[in-house]
C-alpha positions in Angstrom: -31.5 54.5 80.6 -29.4 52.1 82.0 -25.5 51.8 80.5 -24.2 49.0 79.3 -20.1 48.0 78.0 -21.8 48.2 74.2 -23.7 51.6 74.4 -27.0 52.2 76.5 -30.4 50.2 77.1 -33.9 51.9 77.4 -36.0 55.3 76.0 -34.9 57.9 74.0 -35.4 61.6 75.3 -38.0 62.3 72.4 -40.5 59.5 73.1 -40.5 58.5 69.3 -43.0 56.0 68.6 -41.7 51.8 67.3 -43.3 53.1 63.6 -41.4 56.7 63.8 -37.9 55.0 64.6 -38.9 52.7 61.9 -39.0 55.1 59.4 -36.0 57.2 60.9 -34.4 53.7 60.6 -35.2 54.0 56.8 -34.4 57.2 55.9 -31.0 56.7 57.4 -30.5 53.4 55.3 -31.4 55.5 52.2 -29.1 57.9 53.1 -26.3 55.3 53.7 -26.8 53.9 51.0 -26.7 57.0 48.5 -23.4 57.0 50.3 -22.4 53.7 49.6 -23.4 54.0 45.6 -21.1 57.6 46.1 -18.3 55.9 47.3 -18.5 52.6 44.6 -18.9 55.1 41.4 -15.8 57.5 43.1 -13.8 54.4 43.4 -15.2 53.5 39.6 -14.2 56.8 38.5 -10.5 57.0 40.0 -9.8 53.5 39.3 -11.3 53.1 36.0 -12.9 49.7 36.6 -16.6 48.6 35.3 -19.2 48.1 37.2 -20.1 44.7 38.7 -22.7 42.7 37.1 -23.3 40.3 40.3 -26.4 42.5 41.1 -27.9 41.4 37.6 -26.9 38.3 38.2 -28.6 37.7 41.3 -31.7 39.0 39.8 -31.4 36.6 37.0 -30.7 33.8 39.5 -33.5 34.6 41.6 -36.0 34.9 38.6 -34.6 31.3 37.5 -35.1 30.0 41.3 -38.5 31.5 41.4 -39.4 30.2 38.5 -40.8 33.6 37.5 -40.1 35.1 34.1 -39.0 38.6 33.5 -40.8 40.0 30.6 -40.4 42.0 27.4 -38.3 41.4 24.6 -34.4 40.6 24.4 -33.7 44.4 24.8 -36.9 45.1 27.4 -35.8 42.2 29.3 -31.8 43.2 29.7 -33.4 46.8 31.2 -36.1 45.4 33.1 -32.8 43.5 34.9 -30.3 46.4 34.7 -33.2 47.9 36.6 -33.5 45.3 39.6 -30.3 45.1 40.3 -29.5 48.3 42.0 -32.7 47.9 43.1 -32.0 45.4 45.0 -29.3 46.8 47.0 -31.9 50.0 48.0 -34.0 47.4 49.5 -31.3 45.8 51.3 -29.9 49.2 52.5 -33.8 50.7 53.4 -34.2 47.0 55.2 -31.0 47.3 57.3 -31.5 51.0 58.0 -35.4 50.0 59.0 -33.5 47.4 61.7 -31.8 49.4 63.4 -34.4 52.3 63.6 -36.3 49.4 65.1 -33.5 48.3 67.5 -33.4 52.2 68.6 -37.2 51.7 69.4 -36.7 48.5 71.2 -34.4 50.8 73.6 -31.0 49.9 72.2 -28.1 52.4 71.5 -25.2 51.2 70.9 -21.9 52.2 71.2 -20.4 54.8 67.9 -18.2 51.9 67.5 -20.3 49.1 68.0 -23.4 51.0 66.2 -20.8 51.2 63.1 -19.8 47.6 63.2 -22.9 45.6 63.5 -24.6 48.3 60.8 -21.9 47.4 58.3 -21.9 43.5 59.1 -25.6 43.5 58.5 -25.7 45.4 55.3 -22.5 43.2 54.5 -24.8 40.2 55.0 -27.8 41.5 53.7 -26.1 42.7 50.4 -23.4 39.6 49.8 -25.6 37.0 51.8 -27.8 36.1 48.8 -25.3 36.6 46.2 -23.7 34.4 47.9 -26.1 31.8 48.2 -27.4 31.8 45.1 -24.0 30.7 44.1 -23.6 34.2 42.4 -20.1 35.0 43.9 -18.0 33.5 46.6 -16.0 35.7 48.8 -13.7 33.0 49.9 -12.1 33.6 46.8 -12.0 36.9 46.7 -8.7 39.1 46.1 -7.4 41.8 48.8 -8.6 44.1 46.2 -11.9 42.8 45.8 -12.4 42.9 49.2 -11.0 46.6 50.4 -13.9 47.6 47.0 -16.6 45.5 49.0 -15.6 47.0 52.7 -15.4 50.3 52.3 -18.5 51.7 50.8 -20.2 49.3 53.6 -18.1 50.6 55.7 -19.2 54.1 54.4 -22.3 53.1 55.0 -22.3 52.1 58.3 -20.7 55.5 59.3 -23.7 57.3 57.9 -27.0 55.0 59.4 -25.6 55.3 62.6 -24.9 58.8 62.7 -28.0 59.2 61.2 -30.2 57.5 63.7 -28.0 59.6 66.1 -28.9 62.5 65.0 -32.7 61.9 65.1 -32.3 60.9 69.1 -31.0 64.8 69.8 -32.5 66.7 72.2 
């Protein structure tokens, strides 16, 4: 392994296979992002705020974009979408998690620091990037507020993939 300013480059000790980080990679983005739903329904419950409808309305927007029609009556419908919306934010978490298992099987490990950052940028990205495109919200006009609720449970779960994937490179 050869060290670098940003963490280390090369192998593992445990000579996990590309497919078996990948799925390390995975699990830890589940876990991180059980973390990240803890976090959002504490801060629900001490705060007493609702919950946010921009995943539903991303799912909405992308149906519309996709020109694909979500089924079922009025009532079916509004599940079927109450459904996909967390949904949606699993997939992003299981995706991001899935990178950087892969990124551990290319040989990279980063920095605790680093490994935290770039974690939460991407689930950050992953998460807000297509809400944002879609014209769904716009974080340049976000409130202080608004954005200490976005950062921290990404932030959360940052902490947790990294330590996660960590864990699974332990002798």
């Amino acid at each position: 392994m050869t060290r670098t300013p940003l963490g280390v480059s090369g192998k593992g000790r445990r000579g996990i296979s590309t497919l078996g980080w990948a799925l390390r990679g995975a699990a830890a983005g589940a876990a991180g992002s059980t973390a990240l739903n803890a976090v959002t329904y504490l801060d629900m419950a001490v705060r007493g705020r609702g919950s946010s409808s921009t995943p539903e309305d991303t799912v909405e927007r992308l149906a519309g974009t996709a020109h694909l029609p979500i089924p079922g009556d009025e009532q079916t419908r509004e599940n079927r979408v109450e459904g996909l919306g967390p949904l949606i934010g699993l997939v992003a978490g299981v995706g991001v998690g899935t990178l950087g298992g892969l990124a551990r099987a290319s040989g990279y490990l980063s920095a605790k620091p680093v490994g935290i950052t770039l974690t939460t940028l991407g689930v950050l990205v992953a998460a807000n990037g297509p809400m944002t495109a879609l014209g769904v919200t716009d974080p340049r006009t976000w409130s202080a507020k608004d954005w200490i609720s976005d950062l921290v449970p990404h932030l959360v779960y940052g902490i947790v993939v990294k330590n996660t994937i960590d864990a699974f490179d332990r002798p």
